[in-house]
KOLRO-941112 format. One record per residue: residue in one letter; y, z negated, x of N, C-alpha, C, O, CB in turn. Coordinates in pm, 1 decimal. Each point is the difference from the previous one (the first is absolute). Glycine has a CB too. Example, Ala and Ser with C-alpha at 12.3 -4.5 7.8 and 13.67 -1.06 7.14 Angstrom:
NODE   aa       n.yy       n.zz       n.xx      ca.yy      ca.zz      ca.xx       c.yy       c.zz       c.xx       o.yy       o.zz       o.xx      cb.yy      cb.zz      cb.xx
NODE    A     -569.0     -780.0     1319.0      119.0        0.0      -89.0      120.0        0.0       90.0       -1.9      -66.5      103.6     -115.4      -58.1     -292.8
NODE    S      222.3      196.6      154.2      119.0       -6.0       82.0      109.0      -73.0      -77.0      110.8      -16.9       50.9     -173.6      231.4       67.5
//
This chain:
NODE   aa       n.yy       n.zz       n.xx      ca.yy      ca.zz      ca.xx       c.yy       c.zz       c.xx       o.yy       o.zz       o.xx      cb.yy      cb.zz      cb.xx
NODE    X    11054.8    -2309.9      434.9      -53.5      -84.7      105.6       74.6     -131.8        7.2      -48.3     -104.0       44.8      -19.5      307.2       81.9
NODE    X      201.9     -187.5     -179.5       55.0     -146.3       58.8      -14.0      -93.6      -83.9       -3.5     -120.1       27.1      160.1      203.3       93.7
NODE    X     -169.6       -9.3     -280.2      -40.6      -87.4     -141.2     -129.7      -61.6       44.6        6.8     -122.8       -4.5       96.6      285.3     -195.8
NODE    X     -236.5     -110.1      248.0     -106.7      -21.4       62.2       31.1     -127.0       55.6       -8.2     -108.8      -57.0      -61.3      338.1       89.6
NODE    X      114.6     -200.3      110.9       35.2     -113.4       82.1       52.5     -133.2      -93.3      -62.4      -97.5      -41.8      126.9      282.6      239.7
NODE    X       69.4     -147.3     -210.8       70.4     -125.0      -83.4      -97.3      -61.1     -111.8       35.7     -108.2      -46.5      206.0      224.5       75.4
NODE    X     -317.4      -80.4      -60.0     -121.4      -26.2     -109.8      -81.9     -114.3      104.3        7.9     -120.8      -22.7      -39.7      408.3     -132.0
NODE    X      -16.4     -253.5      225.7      -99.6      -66.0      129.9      134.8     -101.3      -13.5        2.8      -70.4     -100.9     -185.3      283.3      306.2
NODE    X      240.7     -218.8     -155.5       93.0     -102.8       81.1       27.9      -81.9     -133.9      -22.4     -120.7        9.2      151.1      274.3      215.5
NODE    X      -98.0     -121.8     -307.7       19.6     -153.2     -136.8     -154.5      -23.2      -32.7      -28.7     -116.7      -26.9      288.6      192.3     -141.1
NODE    X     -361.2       15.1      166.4     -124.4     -100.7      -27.7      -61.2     -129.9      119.5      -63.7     -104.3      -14.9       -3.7      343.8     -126.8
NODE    X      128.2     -164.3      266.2      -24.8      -90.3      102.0       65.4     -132.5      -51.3      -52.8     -104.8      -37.1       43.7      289.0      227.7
NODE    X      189.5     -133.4     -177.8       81.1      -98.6       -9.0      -59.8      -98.1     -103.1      -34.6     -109.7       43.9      227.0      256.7       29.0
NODE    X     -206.0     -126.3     -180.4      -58.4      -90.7     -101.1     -106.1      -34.0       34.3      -31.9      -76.5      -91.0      124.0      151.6      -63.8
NODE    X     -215.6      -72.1      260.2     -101.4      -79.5       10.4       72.4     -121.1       96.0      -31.0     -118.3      -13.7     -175.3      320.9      -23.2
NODE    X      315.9     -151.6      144.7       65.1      -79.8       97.5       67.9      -67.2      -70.9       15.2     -114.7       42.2      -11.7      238.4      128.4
NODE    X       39.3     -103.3     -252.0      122.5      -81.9      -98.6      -78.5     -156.2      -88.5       63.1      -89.8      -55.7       80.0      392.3      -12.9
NODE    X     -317.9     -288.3       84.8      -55.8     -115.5      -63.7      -29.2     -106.6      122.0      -81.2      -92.3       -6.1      -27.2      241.5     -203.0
NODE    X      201.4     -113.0      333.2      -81.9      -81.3      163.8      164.5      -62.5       -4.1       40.5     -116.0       -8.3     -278.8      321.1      215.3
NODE    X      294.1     -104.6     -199.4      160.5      -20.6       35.8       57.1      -20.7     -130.6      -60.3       57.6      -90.6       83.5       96.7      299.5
NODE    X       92.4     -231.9     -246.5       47.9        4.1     -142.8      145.0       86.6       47.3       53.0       78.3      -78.9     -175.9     -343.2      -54.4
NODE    X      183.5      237.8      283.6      124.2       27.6        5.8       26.9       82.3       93.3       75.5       95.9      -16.0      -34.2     -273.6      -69.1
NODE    X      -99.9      149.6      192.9       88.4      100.8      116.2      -81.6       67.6       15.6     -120.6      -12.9      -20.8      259.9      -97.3      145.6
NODE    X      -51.2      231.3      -66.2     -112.0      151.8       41.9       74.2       76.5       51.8       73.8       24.5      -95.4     -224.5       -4.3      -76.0
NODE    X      208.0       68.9      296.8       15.3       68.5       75.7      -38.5      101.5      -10.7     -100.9       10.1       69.8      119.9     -143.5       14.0
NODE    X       17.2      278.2     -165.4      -46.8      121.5       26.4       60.0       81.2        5.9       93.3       28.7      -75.1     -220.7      -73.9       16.2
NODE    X       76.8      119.5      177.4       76.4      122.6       15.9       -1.2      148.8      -79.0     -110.8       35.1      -40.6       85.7     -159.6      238.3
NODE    X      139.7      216.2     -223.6      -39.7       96.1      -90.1      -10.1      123.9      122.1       87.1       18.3       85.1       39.2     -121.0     -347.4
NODE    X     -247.5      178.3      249.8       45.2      167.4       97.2      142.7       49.9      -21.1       69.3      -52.3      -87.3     -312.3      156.8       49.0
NODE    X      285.1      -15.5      106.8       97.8       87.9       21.3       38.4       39.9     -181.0       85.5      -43.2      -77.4     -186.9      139.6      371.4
NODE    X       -7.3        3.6     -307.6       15.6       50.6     -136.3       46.3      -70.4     -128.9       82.4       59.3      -69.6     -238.7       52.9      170.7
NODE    X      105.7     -247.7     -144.2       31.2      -75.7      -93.8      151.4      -51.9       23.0       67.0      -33.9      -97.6     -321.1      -16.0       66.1
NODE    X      290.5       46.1      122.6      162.3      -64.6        1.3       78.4      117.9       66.2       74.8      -27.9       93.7     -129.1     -252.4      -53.9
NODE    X       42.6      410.7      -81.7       72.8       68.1       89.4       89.3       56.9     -112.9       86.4       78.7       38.6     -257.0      -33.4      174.8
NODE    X      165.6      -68.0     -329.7       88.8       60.0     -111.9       19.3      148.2      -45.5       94.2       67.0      -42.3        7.3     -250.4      118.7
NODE    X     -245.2      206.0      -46.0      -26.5      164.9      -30.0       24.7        2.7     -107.1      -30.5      -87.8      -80.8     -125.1      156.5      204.6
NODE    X      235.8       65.6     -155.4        6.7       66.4     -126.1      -40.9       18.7     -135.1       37.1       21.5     -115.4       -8.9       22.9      268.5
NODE    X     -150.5      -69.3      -56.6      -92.0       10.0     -179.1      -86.3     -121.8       -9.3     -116.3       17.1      -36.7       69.3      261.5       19.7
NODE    X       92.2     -410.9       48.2      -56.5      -87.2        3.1      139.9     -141.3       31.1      -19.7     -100.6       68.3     -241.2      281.5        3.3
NODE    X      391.3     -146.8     -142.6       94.5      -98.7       54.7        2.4     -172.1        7.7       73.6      -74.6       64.6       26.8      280.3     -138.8
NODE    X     -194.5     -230.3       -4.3      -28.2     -113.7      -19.8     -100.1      -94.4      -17.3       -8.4      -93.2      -80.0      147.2      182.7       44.6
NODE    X     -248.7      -32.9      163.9     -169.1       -6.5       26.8       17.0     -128.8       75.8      -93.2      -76.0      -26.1      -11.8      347.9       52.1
NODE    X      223.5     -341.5       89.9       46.8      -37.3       50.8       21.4     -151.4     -114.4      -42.3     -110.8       32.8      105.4      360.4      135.6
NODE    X       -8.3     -229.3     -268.7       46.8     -147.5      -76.6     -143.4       29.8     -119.9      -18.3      -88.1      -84.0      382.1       55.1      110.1
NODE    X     -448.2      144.2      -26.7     -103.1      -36.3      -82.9     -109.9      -93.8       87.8      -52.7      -83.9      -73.0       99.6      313.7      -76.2
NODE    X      -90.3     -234.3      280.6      -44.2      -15.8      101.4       18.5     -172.1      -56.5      -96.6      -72.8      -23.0      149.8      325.3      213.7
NODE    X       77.7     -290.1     -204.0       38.9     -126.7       15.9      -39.5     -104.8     -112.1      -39.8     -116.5        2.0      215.4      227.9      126.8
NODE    X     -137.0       14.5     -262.7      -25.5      -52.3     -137.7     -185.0        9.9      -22.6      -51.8      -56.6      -96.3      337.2      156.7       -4.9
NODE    X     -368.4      -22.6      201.8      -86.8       -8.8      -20.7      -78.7     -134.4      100.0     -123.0       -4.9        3.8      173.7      266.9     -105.6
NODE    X       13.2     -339.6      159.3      -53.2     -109.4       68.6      -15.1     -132.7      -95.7      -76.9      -95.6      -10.2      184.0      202.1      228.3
NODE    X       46.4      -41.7     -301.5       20.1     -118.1      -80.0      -84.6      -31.8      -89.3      -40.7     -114.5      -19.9      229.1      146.4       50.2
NODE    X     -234.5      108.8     -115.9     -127.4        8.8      -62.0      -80.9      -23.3       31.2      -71.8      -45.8      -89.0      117.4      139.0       27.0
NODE    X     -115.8      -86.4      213.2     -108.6      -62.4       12.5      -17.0     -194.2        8.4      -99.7      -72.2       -2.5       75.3      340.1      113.2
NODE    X      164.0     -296.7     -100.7      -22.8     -133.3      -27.9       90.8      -99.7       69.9        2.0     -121.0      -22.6     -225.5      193.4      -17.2
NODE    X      303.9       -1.7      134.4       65.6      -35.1      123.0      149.3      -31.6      -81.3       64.3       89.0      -55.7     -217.9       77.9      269.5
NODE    X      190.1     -293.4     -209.8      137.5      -78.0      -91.2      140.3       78.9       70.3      108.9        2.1      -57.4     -237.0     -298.8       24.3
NODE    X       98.6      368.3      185.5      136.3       16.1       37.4      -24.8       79.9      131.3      -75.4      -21.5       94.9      185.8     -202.2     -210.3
NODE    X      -15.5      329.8       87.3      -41.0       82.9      104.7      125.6       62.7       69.0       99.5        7.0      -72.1     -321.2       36.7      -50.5
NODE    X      237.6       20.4      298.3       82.0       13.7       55.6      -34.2      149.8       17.0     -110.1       35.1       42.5      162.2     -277.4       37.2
NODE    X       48.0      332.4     -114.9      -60.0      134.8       76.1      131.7       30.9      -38.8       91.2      -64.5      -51.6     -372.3      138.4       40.3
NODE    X      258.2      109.6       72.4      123.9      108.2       40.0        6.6      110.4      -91.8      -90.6       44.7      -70.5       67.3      -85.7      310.2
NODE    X      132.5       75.8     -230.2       59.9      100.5      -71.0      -51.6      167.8       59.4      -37.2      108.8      -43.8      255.0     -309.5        0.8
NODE    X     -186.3      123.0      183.8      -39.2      161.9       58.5      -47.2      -58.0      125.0      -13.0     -117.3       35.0      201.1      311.1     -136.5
NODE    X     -219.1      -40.7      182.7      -44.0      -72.7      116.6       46.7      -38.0       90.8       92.0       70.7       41.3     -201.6        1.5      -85.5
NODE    X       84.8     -169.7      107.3      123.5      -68.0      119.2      -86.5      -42.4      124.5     -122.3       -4.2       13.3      305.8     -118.7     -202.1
NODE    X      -57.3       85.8      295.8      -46.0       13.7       96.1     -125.0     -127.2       46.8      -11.0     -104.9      -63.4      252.4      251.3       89.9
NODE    X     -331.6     -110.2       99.6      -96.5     -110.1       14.8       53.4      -86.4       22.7      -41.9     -101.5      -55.7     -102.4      189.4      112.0
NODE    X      277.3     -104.9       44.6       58.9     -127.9       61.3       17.8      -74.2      -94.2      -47.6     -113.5       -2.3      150.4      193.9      169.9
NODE    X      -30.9      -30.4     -263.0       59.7      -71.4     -110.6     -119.4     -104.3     -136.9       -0.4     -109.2      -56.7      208.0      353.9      118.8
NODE    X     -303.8      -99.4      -53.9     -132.2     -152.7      -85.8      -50.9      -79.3      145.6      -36.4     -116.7      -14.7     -129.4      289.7     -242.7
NODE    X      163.9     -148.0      317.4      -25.9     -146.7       57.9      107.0      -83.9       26.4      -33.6     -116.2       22.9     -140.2      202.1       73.3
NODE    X      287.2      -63.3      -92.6       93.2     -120.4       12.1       -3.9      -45.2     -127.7      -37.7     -117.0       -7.2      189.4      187.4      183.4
NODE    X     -114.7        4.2     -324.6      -21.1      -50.1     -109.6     -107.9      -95.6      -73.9       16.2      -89.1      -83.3       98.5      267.7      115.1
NODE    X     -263.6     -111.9       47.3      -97.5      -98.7      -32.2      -11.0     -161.7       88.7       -6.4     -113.2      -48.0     -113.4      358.8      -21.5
NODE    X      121.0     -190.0      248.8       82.7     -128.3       64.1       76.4     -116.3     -127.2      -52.5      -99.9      -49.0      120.2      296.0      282.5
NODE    X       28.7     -156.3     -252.4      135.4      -87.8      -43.3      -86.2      -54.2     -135.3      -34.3     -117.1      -16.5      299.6      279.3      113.4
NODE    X     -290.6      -57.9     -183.7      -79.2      -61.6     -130.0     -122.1      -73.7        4.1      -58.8      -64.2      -87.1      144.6      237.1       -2.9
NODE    X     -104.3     -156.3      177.0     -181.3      -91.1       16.0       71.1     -171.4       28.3      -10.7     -101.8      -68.4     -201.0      350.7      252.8
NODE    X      291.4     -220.7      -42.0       94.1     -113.5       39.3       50.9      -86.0     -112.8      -31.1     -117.9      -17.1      100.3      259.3      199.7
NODE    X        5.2      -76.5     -251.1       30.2      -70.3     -123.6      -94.1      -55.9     -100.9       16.3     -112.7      -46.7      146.9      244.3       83.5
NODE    X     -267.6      -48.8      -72.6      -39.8      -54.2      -96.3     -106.1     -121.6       22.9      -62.3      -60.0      -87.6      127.8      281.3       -7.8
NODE    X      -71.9     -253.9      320.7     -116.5      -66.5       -1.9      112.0     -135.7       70.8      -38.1      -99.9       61.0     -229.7      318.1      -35.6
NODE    X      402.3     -181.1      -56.8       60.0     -144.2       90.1       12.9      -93.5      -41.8      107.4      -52.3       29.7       -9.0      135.8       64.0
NODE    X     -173.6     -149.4     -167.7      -65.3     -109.3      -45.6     -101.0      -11.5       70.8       68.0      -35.2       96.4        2.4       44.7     -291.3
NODE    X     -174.6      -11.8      235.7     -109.6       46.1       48.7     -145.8       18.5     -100.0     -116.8      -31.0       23.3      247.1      -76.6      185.7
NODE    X      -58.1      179.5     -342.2      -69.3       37.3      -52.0       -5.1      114.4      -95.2      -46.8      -89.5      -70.4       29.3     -102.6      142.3
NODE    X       18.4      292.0     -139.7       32.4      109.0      -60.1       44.0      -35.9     -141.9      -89.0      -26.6      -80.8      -63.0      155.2      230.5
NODE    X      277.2     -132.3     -187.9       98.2       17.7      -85.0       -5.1      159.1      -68.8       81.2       70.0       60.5       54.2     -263.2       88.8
NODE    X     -182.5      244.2     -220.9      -25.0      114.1      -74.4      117.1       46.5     -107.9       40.1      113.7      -24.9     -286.3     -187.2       64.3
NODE    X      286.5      -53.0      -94.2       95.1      -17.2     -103.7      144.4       15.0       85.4       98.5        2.2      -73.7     -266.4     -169.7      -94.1
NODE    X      187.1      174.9      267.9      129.1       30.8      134.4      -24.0      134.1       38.3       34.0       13.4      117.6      -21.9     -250.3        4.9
NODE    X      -52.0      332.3     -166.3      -77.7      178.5       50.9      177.8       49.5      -54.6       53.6       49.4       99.3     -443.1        3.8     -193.7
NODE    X      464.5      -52.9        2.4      119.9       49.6       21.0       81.9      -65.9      124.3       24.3       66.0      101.1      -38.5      -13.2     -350.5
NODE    X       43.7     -150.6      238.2      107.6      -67.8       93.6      -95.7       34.6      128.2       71.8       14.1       99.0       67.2     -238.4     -259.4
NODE    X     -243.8      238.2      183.7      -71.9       23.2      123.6       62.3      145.7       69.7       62.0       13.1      105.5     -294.2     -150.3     -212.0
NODE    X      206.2      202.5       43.0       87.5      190.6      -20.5       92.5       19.9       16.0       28.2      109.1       49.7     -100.8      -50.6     -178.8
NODE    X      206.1     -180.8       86.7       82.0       28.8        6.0       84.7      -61.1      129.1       92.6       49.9       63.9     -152.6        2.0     -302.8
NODE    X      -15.5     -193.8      253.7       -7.7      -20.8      121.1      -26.6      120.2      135.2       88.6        3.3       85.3     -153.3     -213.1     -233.4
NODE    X      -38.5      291.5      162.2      -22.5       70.9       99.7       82.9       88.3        1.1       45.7       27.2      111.1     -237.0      -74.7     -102.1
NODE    X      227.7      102.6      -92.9      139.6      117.5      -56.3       83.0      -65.4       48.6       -1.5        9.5      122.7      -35.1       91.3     -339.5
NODE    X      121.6     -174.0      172.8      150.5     -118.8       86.6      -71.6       57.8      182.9       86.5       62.4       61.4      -46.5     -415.4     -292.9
NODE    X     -165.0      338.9      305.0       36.6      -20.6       73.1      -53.1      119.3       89.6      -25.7      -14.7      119.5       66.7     -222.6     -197.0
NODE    X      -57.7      377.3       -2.5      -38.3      112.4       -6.2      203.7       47.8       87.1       43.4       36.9      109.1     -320.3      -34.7     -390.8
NODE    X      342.5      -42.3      121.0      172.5       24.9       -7.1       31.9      -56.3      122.0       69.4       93.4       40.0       -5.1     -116.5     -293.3
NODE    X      -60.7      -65.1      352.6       34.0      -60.3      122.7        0.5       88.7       76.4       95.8        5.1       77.2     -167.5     -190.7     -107.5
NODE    X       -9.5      265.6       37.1      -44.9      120.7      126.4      122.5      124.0      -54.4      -12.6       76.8      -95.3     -331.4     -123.3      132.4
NODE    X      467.3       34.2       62.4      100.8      150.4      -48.5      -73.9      132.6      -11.4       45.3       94.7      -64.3      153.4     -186.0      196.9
NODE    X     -318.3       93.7      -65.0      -59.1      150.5       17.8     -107.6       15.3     -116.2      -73.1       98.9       -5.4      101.8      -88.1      283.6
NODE    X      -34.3     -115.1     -371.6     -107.8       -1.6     -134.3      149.0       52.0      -92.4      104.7      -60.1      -24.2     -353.9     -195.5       59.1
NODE    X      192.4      418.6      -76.6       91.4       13.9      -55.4      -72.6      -19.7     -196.0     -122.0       -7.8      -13.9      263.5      174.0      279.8
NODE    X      -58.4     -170.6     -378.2      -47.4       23.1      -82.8     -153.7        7.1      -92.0      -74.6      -76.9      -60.6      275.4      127.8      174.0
NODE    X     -190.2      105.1      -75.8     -146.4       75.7      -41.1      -64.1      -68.8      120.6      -76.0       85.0       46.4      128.3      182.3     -168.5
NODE    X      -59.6     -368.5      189.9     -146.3      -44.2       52.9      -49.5     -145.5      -64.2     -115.4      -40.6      -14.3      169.9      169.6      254.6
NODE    X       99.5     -208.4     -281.7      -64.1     -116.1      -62.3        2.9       -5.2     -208.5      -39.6      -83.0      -81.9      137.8      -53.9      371.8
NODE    X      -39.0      253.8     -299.5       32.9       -8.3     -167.3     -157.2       91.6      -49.7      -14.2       42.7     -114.6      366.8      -25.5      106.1
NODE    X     -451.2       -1.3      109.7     -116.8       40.5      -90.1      -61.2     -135.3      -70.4      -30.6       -3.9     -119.1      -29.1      219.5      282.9
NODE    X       47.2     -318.5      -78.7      -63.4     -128.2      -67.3       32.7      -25.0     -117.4      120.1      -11.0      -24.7     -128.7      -79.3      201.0
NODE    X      -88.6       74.2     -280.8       25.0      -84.1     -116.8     -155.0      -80.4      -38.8     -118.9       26.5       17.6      336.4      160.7     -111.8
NODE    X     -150.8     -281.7       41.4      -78.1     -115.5     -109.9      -75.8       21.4      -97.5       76.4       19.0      -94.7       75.2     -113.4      121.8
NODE    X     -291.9      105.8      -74.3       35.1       54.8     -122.9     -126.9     -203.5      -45.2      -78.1      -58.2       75.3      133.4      503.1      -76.7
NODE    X      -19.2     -475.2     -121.1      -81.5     -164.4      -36.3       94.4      -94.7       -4.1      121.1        6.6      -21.2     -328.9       24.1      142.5
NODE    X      123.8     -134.4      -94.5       87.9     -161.7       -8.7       30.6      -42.9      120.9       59.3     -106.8       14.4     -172.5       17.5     -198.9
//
């Protein structure tokens, strides 16, 4: 079922990917980022499969993390990549790493809530 799904979701993505060249916001269910057993790395295929559909650079998780935390992360990265007042695509690392720096500010963000983020593109 989830091969199913994830199937739907990159043919979509790739029709969305000929409107949009760069940004895209998606969320994964529970299951795909939860680092089940028999599936440890559905989570960074998820990511490598965006890329395939066409998308130059993509932000996702290792595992699953908390809600507060993707929205402060997406907050901070959107912020960044539009403070120009225009979308900088080619800034999607320093954007990440930016929101992370300010993820680390908060003493009660321990670790395992901001070291799921990674980069994967230009």
């Amino acid at each position: 079922m989830h091969l199913y799904c994830t199937m739907v979701i990159l043919i979509l993505l790739k029709l969305l990917q000929k409107v949009i060249k760069w940004a895209i916001c998606i969320s994964v269910c529970f299951p795909a980022a939860s680092g089940r057993e028999g599936l440890p790395g559905e989570a960074m295929h998820m990511a490598a499969g965006l890329q395939f559909a066409g998308f130059c650079s993509v932000i996702a998780t290792m595992w699953r993390i908390c809600d507060k935390d993707a929205s402060q992360v997406a907050d901070y990265v959107y912020k960044y990549l539009f403070r120009n007042g225009q979308l900088d695509p080619s800034e999607a690392a320093a954007a990440l790493n930016h929101a992370i720096l300010h993820l680390q500010e908060d003493h009660n963000v321990t670790v395992d809530r901001w070291a799921p983020f990674v980069h994967f593109g230009i």
